[in-house]
C-alpha positions as CSV (number, residue, x, y, z in Angstrom):
1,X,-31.3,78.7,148.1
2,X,-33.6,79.8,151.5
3,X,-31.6,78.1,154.8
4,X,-34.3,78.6,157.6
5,X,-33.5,78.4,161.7
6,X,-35.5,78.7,164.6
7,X,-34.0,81.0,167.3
8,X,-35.6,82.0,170.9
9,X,-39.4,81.3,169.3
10,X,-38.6,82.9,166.3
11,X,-37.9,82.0,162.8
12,X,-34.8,83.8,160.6
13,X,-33.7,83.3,157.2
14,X,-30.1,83.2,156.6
15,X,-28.9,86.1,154.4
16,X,-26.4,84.2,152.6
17,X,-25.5,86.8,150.4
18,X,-23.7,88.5,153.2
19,X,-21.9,86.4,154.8
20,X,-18.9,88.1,157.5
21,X,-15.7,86.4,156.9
22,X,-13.7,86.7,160.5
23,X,-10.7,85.3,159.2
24,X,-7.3,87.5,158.9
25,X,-6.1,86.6,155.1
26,X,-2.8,84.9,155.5
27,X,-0.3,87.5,153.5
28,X,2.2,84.3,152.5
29,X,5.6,86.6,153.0
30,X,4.1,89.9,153.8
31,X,2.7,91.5,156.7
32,X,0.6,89.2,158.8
33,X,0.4,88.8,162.6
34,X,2.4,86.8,164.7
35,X,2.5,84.6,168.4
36,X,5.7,83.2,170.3
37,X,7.9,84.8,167.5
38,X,7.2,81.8,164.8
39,X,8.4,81.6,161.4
40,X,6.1,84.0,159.1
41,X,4.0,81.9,156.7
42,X,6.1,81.8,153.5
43,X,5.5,80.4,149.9
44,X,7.4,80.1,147.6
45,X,7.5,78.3,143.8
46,X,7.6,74.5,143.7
47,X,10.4,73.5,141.6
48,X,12.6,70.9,140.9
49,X,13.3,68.1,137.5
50,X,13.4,71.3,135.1
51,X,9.5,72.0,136.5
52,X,9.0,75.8,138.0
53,X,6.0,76.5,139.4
54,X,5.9,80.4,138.8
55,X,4.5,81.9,135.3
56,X,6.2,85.0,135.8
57,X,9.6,82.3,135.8
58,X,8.7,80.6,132.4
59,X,6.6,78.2,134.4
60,X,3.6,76.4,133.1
61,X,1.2,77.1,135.7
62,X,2.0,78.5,139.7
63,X,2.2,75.7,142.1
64,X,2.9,76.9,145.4
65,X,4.4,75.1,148.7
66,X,3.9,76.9,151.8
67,X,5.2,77.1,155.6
68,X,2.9,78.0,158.3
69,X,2.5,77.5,161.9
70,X,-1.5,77.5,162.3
71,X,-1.5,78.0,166.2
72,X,0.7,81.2,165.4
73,X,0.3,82.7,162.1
74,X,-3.3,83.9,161.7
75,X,-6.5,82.7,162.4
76,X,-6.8,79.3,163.3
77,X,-8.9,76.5,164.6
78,X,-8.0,73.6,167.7
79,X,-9.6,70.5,168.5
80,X,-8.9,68.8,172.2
81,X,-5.9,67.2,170.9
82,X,-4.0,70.5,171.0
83,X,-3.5,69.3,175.0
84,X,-4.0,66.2,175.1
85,X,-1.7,62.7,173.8
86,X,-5.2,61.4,171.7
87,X,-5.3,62.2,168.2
88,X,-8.7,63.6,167.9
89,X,-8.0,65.5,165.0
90,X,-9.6,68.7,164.2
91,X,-10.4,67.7,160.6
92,X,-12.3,64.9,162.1
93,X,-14.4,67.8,163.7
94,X,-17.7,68.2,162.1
95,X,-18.1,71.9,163.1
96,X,-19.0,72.9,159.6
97,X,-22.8,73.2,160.1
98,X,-24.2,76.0,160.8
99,X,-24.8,77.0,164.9
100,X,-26.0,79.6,166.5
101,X,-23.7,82.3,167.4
102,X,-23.3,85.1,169.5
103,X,-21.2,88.1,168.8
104,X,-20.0,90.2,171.8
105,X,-17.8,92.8,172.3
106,X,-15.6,93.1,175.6
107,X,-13.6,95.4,176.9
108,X,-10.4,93.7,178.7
109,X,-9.0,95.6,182.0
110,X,-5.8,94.8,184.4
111,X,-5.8,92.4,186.7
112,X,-5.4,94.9,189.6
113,X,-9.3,95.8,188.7
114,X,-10.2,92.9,188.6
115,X,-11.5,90.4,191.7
116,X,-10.3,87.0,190.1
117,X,-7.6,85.0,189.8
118,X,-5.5,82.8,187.3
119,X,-2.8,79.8,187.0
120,X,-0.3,81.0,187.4
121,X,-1.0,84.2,189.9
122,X,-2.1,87.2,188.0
123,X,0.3,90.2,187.7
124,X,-1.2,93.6,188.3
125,X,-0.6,94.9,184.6
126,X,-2.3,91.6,183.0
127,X,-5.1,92.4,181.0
128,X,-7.8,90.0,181.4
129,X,-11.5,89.3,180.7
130,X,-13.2,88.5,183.7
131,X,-16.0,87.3,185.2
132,X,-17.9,90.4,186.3
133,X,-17.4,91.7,182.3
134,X,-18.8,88.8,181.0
135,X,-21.9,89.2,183.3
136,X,-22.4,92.5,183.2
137,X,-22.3,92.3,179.2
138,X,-25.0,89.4,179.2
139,X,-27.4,90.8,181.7
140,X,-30.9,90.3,180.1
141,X,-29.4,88.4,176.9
142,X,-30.9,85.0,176.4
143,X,-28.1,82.8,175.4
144,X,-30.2,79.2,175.7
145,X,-29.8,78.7,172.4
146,X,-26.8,79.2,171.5
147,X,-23.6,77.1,170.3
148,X,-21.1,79.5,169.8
149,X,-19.7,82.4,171.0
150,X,-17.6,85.1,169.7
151,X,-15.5,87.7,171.3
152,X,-14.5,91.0,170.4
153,X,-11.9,93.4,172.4
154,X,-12.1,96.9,172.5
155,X,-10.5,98.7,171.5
156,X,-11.0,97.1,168.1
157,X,-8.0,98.5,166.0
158,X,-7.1,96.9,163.2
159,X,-3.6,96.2,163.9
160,X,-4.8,93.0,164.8
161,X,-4.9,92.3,161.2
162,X,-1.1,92.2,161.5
163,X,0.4,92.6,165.4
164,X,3.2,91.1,166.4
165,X,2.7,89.8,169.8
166,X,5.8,89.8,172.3
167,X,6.5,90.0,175.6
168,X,6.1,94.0,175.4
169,X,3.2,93.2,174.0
170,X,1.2,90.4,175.0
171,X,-2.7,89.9,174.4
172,X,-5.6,89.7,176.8
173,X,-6.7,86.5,178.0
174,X,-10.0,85.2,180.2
175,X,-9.4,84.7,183.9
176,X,-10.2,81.5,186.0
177,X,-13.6,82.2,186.6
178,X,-14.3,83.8,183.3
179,X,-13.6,80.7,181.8
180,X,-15.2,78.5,184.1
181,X,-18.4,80.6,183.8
182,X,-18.1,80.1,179.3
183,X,-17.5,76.5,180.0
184,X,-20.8,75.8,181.8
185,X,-22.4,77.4,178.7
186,X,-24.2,74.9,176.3
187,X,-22.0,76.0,173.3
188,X,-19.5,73.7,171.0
189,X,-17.6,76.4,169.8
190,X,-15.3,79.3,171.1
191,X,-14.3,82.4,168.8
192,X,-12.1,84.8,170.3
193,X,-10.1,88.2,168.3
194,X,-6.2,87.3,170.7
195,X,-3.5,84.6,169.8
196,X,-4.9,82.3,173.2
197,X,-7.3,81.8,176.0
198,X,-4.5,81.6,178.0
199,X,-1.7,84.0,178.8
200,X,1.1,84.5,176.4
201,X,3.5,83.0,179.0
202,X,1.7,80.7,181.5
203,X,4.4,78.4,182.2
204,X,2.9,75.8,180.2
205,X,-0.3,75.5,182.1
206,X,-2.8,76.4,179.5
207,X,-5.5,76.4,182.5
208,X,-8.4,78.1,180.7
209,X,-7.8,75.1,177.4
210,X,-8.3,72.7,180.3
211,X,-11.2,74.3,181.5
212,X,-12.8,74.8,178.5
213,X,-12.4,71.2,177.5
214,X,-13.4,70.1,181.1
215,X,-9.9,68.3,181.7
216,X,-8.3,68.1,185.1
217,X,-5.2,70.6,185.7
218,X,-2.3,70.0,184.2
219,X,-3.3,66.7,182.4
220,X,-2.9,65.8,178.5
221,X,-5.6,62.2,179.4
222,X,-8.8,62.2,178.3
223,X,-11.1,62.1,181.7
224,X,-14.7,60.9,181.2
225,X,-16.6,64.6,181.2
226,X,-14.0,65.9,178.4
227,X,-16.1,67.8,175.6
228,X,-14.6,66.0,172.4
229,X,-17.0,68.3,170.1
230,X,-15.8,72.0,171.4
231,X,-13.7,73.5,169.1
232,X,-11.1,76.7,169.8
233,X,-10.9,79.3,167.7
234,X,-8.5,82.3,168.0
235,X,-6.9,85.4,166.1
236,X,-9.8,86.1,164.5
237,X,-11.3,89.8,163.1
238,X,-14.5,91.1,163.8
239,X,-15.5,94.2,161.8
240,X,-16.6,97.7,163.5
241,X,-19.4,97.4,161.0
242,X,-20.3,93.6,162.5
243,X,-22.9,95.0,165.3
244,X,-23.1,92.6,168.4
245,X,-25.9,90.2,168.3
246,X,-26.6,87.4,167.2
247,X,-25.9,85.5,163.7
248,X,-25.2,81.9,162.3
249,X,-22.3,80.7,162.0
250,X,-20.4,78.1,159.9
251,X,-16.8,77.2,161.3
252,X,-15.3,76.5,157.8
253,X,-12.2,74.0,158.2
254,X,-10.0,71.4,156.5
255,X,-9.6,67.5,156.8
256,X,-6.5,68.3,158.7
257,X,-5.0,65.3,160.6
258,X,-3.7,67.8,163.0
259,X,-4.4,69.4,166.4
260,X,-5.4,72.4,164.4
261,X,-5.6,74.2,161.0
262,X,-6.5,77.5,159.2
263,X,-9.8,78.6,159.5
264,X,-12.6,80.7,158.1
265,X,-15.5,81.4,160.0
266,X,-18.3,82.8,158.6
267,X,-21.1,84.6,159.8
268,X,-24.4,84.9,158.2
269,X,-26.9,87.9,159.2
270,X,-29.9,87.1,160.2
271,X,-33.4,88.0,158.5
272,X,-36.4,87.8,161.0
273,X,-39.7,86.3,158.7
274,X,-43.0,87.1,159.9
């Protein structure tokens, strides 16, 4: 099979023999990272009416049943209902054609060095992405054509595969006018390597959610400019061998009646044809 796309005047093939998965594996039990202290994701045997679902245990066949918290136990993808009281359900999302995407690597620093702002007030040791990174990293790239973006912090260890986040150690997050200045962008869909847009402990604001989604402060209503079709996606992994640039990008998720679900993005290189 040949997919085909168009991009800035030029046509690429999608290698789909290589495609990037930027999804943490979920180690059910094991080591696995972690947001707001939640529960682990655990499995364990279904059992029950002399059934066992383990072979190892004399069973038939393994039938799991699992515990997770998708917002906090690996990578995961939110719809618009994650703030607000309408059930627009991210399985009800169709994000699973391919966009467009743009891979770019960012280097977060404390608020002190920084001229913007956030709700609520910034403290000097915060480690933000802020506006004058994001332009500074996009002088000269043509991003027209784009529906997706993709973040990557540096330094890129891969303890993120498995971090516990805390209060002694909290993740980066986008300033106010870092996120203002994404939102104007023409894309649906918003991949980022940290546990939130927003700060770890925001007082419940989630200000940068809101402005992605173009909601007013504060609210969980619908107004009439809210983007329905934008997706969140956080605690992803992006490779040192994924070079920045840019890629297409299928946002693999379930029919999930929920404000979000597990996710696998995948990235497909792209072959430039003559």
């Amino acid at each position: 099979m040949k997919l085909i796309t168009e991009l800035k005047g030029k046509r690429y093939q999608l290698d789909l023999d290589n495609a990037i998965s930027l999804a943490i594996p979920v180690k059910f039990n094991g080591e696995q990272p972690n947001h707001f202290a939640s529960p682990i994701a655990s499995s364990q045997p279904l059992s029950g009416g002399g059934f066992i679902g383990d072979t190892k245990q004399g069973g038939s066949c393994n039938v799991d049943q699992i515990k997770m918290v998708p917002h906090c136990n690996g990578t995961h993808t939110e719809s618009i209902h994650h703030i607000v009281d309408e059930p627009i359900s991210i399985g009800a999302i169709h994000s699973n054609s391919i966009s467009h995407c743009l891979v770019l690597s960012v280097t977060p620093k404390t608020a002190i060095q920084s001229q913007d702002s956030y709700i609520p007030e910034l403290a000097d040791d915060d480690h933000v992405i802020d506006l004058a990174t994001l332009q500074q990293q996009l002088a000269g790239v043509d991003i027209s054509s784009i529906q997706a973006l993709a973040f990557r912090t540096l330094p890129n260890q891969d303890h993120k595969l498995s971090v516990i986040y805390s209060e002694q150690a909290q993740p980066p997050f986008f300033t106010r006018e870092a996120m203002q200045f994404i939102s104007d962008l023409p894309i649906n869909h918003l991949l980022v390597d940290f546990p939130s847009l927003d700060k770890m402990y925001d007082q419940g604001h989630l200000s940068n959610h809101h402005t992605f989604w173009k909601l007013e402060a504060d609210s969980h209503q619908l107004s009439d400019g809210a983007k329905l079709e934008r997706t969140v996606t956080e605690m992803i992994y992006i490779s040192d061998q994924v070079s920045d640039g840019f890629y297409a990008l299928s946002l693999q998720l379930p029919a999930f009646e929920l404000d979000a679900a597990p996710s696998r993005p995948l990235l497909y290189p792209l072959i430039e044809l003559t």
